[in-house]
C-alpha positions in Angstrom: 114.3 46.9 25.7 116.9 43.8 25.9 115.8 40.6 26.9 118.0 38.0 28.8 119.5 34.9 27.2 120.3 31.3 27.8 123.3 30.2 29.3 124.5 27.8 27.1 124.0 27.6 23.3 125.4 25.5 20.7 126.0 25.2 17.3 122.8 24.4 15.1 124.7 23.7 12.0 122.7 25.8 10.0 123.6 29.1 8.8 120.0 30.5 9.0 119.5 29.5 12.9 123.2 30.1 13.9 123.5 29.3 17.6 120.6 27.8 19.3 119.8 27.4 23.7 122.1 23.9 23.8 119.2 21.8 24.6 117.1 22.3 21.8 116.7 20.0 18.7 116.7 20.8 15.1 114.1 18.7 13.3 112.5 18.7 10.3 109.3 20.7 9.6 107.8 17.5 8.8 108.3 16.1 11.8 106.2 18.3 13.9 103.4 19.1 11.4 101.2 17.9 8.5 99.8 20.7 6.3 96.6 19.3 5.0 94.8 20.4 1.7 91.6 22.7 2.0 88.5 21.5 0.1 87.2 22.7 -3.0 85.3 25.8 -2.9 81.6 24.9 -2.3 78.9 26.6 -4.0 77.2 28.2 -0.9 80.1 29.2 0.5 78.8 32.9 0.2 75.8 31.8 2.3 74.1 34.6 4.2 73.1 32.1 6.7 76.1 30.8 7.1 78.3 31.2 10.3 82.1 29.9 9.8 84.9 32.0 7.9 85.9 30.9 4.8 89.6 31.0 4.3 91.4 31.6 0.9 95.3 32.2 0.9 94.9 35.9 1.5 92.5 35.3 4.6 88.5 35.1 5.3 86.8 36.3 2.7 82.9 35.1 3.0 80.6 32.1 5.6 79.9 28.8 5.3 77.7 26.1 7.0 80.4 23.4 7.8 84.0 23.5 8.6 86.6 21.1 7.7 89.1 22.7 10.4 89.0 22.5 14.2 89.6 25.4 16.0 92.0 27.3 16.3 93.7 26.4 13.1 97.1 27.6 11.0 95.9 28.8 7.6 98.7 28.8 5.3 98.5 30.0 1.3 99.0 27.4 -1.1 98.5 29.2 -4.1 98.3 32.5 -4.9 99.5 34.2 -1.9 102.4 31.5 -1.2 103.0 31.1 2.1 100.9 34.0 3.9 100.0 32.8 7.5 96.5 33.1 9.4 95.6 32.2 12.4 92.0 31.6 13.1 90.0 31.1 16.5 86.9 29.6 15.5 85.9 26.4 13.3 86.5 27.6 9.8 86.5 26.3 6.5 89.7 26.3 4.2 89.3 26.2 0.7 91.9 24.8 -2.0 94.4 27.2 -1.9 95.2 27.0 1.7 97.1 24.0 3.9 95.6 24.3 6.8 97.0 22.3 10.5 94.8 21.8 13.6 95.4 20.1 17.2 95.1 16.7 14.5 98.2 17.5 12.6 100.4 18.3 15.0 101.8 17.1 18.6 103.6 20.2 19.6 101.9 23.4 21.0 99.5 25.2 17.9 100.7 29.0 18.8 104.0 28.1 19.3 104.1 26.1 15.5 102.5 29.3 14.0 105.1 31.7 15.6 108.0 28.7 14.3 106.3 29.1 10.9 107.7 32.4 10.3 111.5 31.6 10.4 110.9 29.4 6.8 110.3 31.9 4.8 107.6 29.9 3.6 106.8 32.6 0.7 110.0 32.2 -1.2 109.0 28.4 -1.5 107.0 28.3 -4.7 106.8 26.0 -7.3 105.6 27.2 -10.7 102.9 25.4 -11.8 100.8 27.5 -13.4 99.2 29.7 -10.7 102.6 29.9 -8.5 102.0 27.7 -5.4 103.8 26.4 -2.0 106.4 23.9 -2.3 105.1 21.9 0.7 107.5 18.9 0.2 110.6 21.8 0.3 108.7 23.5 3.9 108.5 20.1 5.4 112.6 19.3 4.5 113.2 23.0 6.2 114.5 22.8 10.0 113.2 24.4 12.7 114.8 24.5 16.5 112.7 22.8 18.5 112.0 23.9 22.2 110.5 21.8 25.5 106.5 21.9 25.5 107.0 24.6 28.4 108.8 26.6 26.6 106.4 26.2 23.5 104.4 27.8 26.1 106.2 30.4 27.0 107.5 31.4 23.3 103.8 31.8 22.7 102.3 33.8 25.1 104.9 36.2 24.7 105.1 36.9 21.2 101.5 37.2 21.6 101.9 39.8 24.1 105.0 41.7 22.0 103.8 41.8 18.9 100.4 42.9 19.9 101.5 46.0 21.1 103.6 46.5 18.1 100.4 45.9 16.0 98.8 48.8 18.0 101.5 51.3 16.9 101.2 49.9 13.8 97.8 50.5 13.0 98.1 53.9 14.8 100.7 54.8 12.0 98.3 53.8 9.2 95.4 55.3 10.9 97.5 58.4 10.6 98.5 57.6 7.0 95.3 57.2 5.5 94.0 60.4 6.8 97.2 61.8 5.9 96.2 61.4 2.5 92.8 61.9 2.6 93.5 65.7 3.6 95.8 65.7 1.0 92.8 64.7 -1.6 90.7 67.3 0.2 93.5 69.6 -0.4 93.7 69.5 -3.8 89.9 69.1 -4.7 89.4 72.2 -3.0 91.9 74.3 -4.6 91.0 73.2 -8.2 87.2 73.7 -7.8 87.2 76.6 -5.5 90.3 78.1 -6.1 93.0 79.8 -2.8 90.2 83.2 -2.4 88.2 82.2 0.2 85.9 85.9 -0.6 86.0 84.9 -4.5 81.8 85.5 -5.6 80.9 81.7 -6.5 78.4 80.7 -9.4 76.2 77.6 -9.7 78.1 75.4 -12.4 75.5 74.0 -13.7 77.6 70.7 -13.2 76.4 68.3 -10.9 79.7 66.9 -9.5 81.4 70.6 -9.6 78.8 72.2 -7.9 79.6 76.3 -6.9 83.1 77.5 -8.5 84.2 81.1 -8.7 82.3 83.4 -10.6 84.7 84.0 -13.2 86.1 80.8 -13.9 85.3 79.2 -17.6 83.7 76.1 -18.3 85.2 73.9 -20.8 84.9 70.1 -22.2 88.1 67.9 -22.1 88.0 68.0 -26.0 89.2 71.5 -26.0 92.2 70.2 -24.6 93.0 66.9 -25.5 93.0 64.8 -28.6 93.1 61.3 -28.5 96.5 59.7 -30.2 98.0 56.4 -31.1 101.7 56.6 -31.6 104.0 53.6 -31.8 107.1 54.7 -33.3 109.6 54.7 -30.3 110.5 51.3 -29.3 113.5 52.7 -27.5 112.3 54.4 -24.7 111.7 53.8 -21.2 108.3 51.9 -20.1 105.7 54.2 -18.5 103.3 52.9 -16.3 100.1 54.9 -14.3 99.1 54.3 -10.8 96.9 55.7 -8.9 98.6 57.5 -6.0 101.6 58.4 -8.2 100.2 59.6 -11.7 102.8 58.5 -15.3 105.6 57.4 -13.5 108.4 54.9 -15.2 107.7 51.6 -14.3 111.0 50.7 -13.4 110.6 53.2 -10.3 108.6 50.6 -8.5 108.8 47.0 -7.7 105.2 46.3 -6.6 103.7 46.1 -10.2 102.6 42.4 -11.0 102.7 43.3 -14.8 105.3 42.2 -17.0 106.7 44.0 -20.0 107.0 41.8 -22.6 110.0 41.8 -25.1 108.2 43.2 -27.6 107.7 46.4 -27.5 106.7 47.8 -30.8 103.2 48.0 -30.0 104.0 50.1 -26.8 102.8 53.6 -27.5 104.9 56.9 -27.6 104.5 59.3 -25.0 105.7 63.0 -24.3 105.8 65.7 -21.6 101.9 67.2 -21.4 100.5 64.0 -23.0 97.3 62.5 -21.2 97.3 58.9 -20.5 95.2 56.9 -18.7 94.4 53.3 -17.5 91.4 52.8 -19.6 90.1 49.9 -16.9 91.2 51.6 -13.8 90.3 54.8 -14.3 87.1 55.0 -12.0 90.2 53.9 -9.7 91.8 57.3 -10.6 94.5 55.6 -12.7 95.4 58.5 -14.7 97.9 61.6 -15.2 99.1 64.3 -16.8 103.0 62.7 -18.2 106.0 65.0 -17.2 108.1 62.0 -18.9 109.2 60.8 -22.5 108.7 57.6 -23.1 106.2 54.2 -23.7 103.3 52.8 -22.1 100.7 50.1 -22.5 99.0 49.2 -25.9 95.5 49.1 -24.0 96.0 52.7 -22.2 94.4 55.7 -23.5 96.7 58.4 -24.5 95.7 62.0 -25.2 98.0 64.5 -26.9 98.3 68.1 -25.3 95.6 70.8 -27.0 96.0 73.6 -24.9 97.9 76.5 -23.6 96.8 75.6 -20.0 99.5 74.6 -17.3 99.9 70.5 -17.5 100.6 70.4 -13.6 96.8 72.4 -13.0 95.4 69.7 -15.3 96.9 66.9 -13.8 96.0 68.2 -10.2 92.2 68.6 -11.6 91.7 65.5 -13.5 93.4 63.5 -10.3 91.4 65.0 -7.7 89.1 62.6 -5.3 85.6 63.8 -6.9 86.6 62.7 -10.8 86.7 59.2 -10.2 82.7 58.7 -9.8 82.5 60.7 -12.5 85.1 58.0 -14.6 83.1 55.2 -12.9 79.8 56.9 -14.1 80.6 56.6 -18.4 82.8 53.4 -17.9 81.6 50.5 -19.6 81.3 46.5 -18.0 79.5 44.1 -16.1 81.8 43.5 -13.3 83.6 46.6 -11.2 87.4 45.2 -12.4 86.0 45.3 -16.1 84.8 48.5 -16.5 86.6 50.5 -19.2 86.3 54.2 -20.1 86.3 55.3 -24.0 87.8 58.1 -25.0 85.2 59.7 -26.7 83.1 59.8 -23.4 86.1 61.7 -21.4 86.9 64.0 -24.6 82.9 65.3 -23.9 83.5 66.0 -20.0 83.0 69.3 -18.2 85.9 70.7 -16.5 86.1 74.4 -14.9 89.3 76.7 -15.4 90.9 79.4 -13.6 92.3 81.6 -15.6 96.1 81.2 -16.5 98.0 82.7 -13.2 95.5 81.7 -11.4 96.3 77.4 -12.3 100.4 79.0 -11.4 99.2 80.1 -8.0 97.2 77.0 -7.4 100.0 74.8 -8.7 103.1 76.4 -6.6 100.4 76.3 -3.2 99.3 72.4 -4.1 102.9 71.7 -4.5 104.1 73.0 -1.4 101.5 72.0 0.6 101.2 68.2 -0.7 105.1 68.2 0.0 104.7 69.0 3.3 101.7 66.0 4.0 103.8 63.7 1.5 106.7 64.1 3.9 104.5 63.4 7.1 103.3 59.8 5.0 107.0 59.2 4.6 107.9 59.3 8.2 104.8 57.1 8.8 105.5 55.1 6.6 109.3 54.6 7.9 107.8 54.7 11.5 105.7 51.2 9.9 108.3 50.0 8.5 110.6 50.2 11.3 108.0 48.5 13.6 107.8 45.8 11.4 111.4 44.9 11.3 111.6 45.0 15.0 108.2 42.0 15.1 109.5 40.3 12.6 113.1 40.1 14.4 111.5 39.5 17.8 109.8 36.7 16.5 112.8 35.4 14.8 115.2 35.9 18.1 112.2 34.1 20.4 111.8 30.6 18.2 115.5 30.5 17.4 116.3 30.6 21.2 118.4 34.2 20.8 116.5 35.1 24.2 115.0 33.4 27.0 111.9 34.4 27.3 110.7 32.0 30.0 108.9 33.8 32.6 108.5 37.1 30.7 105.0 36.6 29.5 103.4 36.2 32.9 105.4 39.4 34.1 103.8 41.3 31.4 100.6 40.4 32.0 100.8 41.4 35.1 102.2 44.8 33.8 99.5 45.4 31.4 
């Protein structure tokens, strides 16, 4: 869909804003807003009686009894999530790692100054001090184009309109996404417990989580097939790290893993193809996998040398699937859910069941084509998502830098809707 634009623009003198509609003024963030610092965290901010959202930088997260923001309100993070931007309705109460602006710290239209707010690129502002937080003296120095109070107005209402509808499709594609993957769990806990012969005679396991498996398939306890290693004798080699939804994969292959490696790496433990390793504090996350890769991983990882003559790829499908984790959760160790650790002499005495050896080839090749064929279906999702998201965030960024004239549109469309 194009969208009409103004008939005379002019030079902004800013390479970020290019041209802008020619009367429009560039002024300083500061001009048109004061972020304001939340209040420190009280302590019955969790209270069950309490009725106003509690904003940290990564959104509500629990009530209070008092607000210190009028409603509506920008919340913007200060720390922690630098720069993320909420948008809240109701009276609510920011804490101390959020700015926060109301109708008192601003003169220009509040919707219109949270759609503006997304041209800064508020979250490469940081300043490192200690917990990496907003640079709010650098966000007020940043220009922004600044419309008529009318067409505040109208800036607002559509992008409200626009990128509502794209927020539909959005969540449609990660509606589809997540039970994408959840049939791909089901899959795969289905095959390794119960095996591709729907007329196979079943047996009681005696195994509370396995329940019924096929009648000849053995018993066995993890130590039969793994023995718990340390090796730190290859320096060299490329970092291995374990996530969930991907098993051992070299760290390198992502960018969303807030860990750093540090320069020394002679504590870093050796691993080879068929070795075990697993996140000893995430594992009743199902941070684990069976390692197709040579190289090194994390000093406080488990790692488990191959025992066996079973096929790795069976194993890692099995000890992966969606009903281990409880299990994992069940002999982890810890007061708190993200401090729970799993020893390896509790996983070495587990119960797994095994087909027998061409049966795990069978079940291999048919998980691997069939998760190939949902993993592809994610992807396209996932581009579908990602594609959306470009187009809001460049609508937003055409409609407060004056690229189109939206004036007009936003009553048109509610009409339309």
């Amino acid at each position: 869909m194009s969208f009409p634009r103004y008939e005379a623009y002019k030079d902004s003198g800013l390479e970020r804003l290019g041209v802008t509609p020619d009367p429009w003024r560039i002024v300083s963030t500061k001009r048109v807003a004061t972020f304001v610092y939340g209040d420190a965290l009280p302590h019955d901010a969790r209270d069950e009686d309490g009725d106003v959202p509690v904003y940290g930088s990564n959104g509500s997260f629990g009530y209070h009894n008092t607000p210190n923001t009028e409603a509506p309100a920008i919340l913007i993070g200060r720390k922690g999530s630098c720069g993320a931007l909420n948008w809240t309705d109701v009276p609510s109460f920011g804490i101390d790692t959020v700015y926060f602006i109301d109708s008192r710290c601003t003169h220009v239209h509040l919707r219109w100054l949270y759609w503006a707010l997304h041209i800064l690129g508020l979250e490469t502002m940081s300043q490192d001090t200690g917990v990496p937080g907003l640079a709010r003296e650098l966000a007020y120095s940043t220009k922004l184009p600044l419309p008529s109070p009318s067409e505040q107005h109208a800036i607002a209402a559509f992008l409200d309109y626009q990128t509502a509808k794209i927020d539909a499709l959005v969540d449609e594609q990660q509606r589809l996404i997540a039970l994408l993957k959840e049939k791909r769990q089901a899959v795969i806990s289905h095959a390794v417990t119960n095996g591709l012969d729907p007329n196979a005679p079943m047996k009681d396991s005696g195994v509370e989580w396995l329940g019924e498996v096929p009648a000849h398939w053995r018993l066995e306890r993890a130590k039969r097939f793994f023995r718990f290693v340390k090796r730190q004798d290859r320096a060299d080699l490329p970092v291995l790290s374990v996530y969930r939804d991907f098993g051992v994969i070299e760290k390198s292959s992502r960018d969303d893993n807030i860990n750093k490696t540090p320069e020394d790496l002679s504590l870093y433990q050796t691993v080879i193809p068929g070795d075990l390793v697993i996140n000893k504090m995430k594992a009743w996350q199902g941070s684990l996998g069976v390692s197709t890769l040579r190289g090194i991983t994390s000093p406080d990882y488990a790692v488990f040398s191959s025992e066996h003559v079973e096929r790795p790829a069976f194993l890692n499908y099995m000890l992966r699937c969606k009903l281990l984790p409880p299990l994992y959760k069940a002999i982890s160790n810890g007061i708190r859910p993200d401090q729970w650790r799993i020893e390896p002499d509790k996983f070495l005495h587990l119960i797994f069941v095994l087909p027998s050896y061409d049966e795990q080839r069978a079940i291999v090749e048919f998980l691997d084509r069939e998760t190939a064929k949902i993993d592809a279906l994610v992807a396209e999702a996932e581009t579908a998502t990602a594609l959306l998201q470009e187009r809001r965030s460049a609508l937003i960024s055409a409609a407060v830098t004056g690229k189109i004239d939206v004036r007009g549109l936003a009553p048109i469309q509610a009409e339309a809707a």
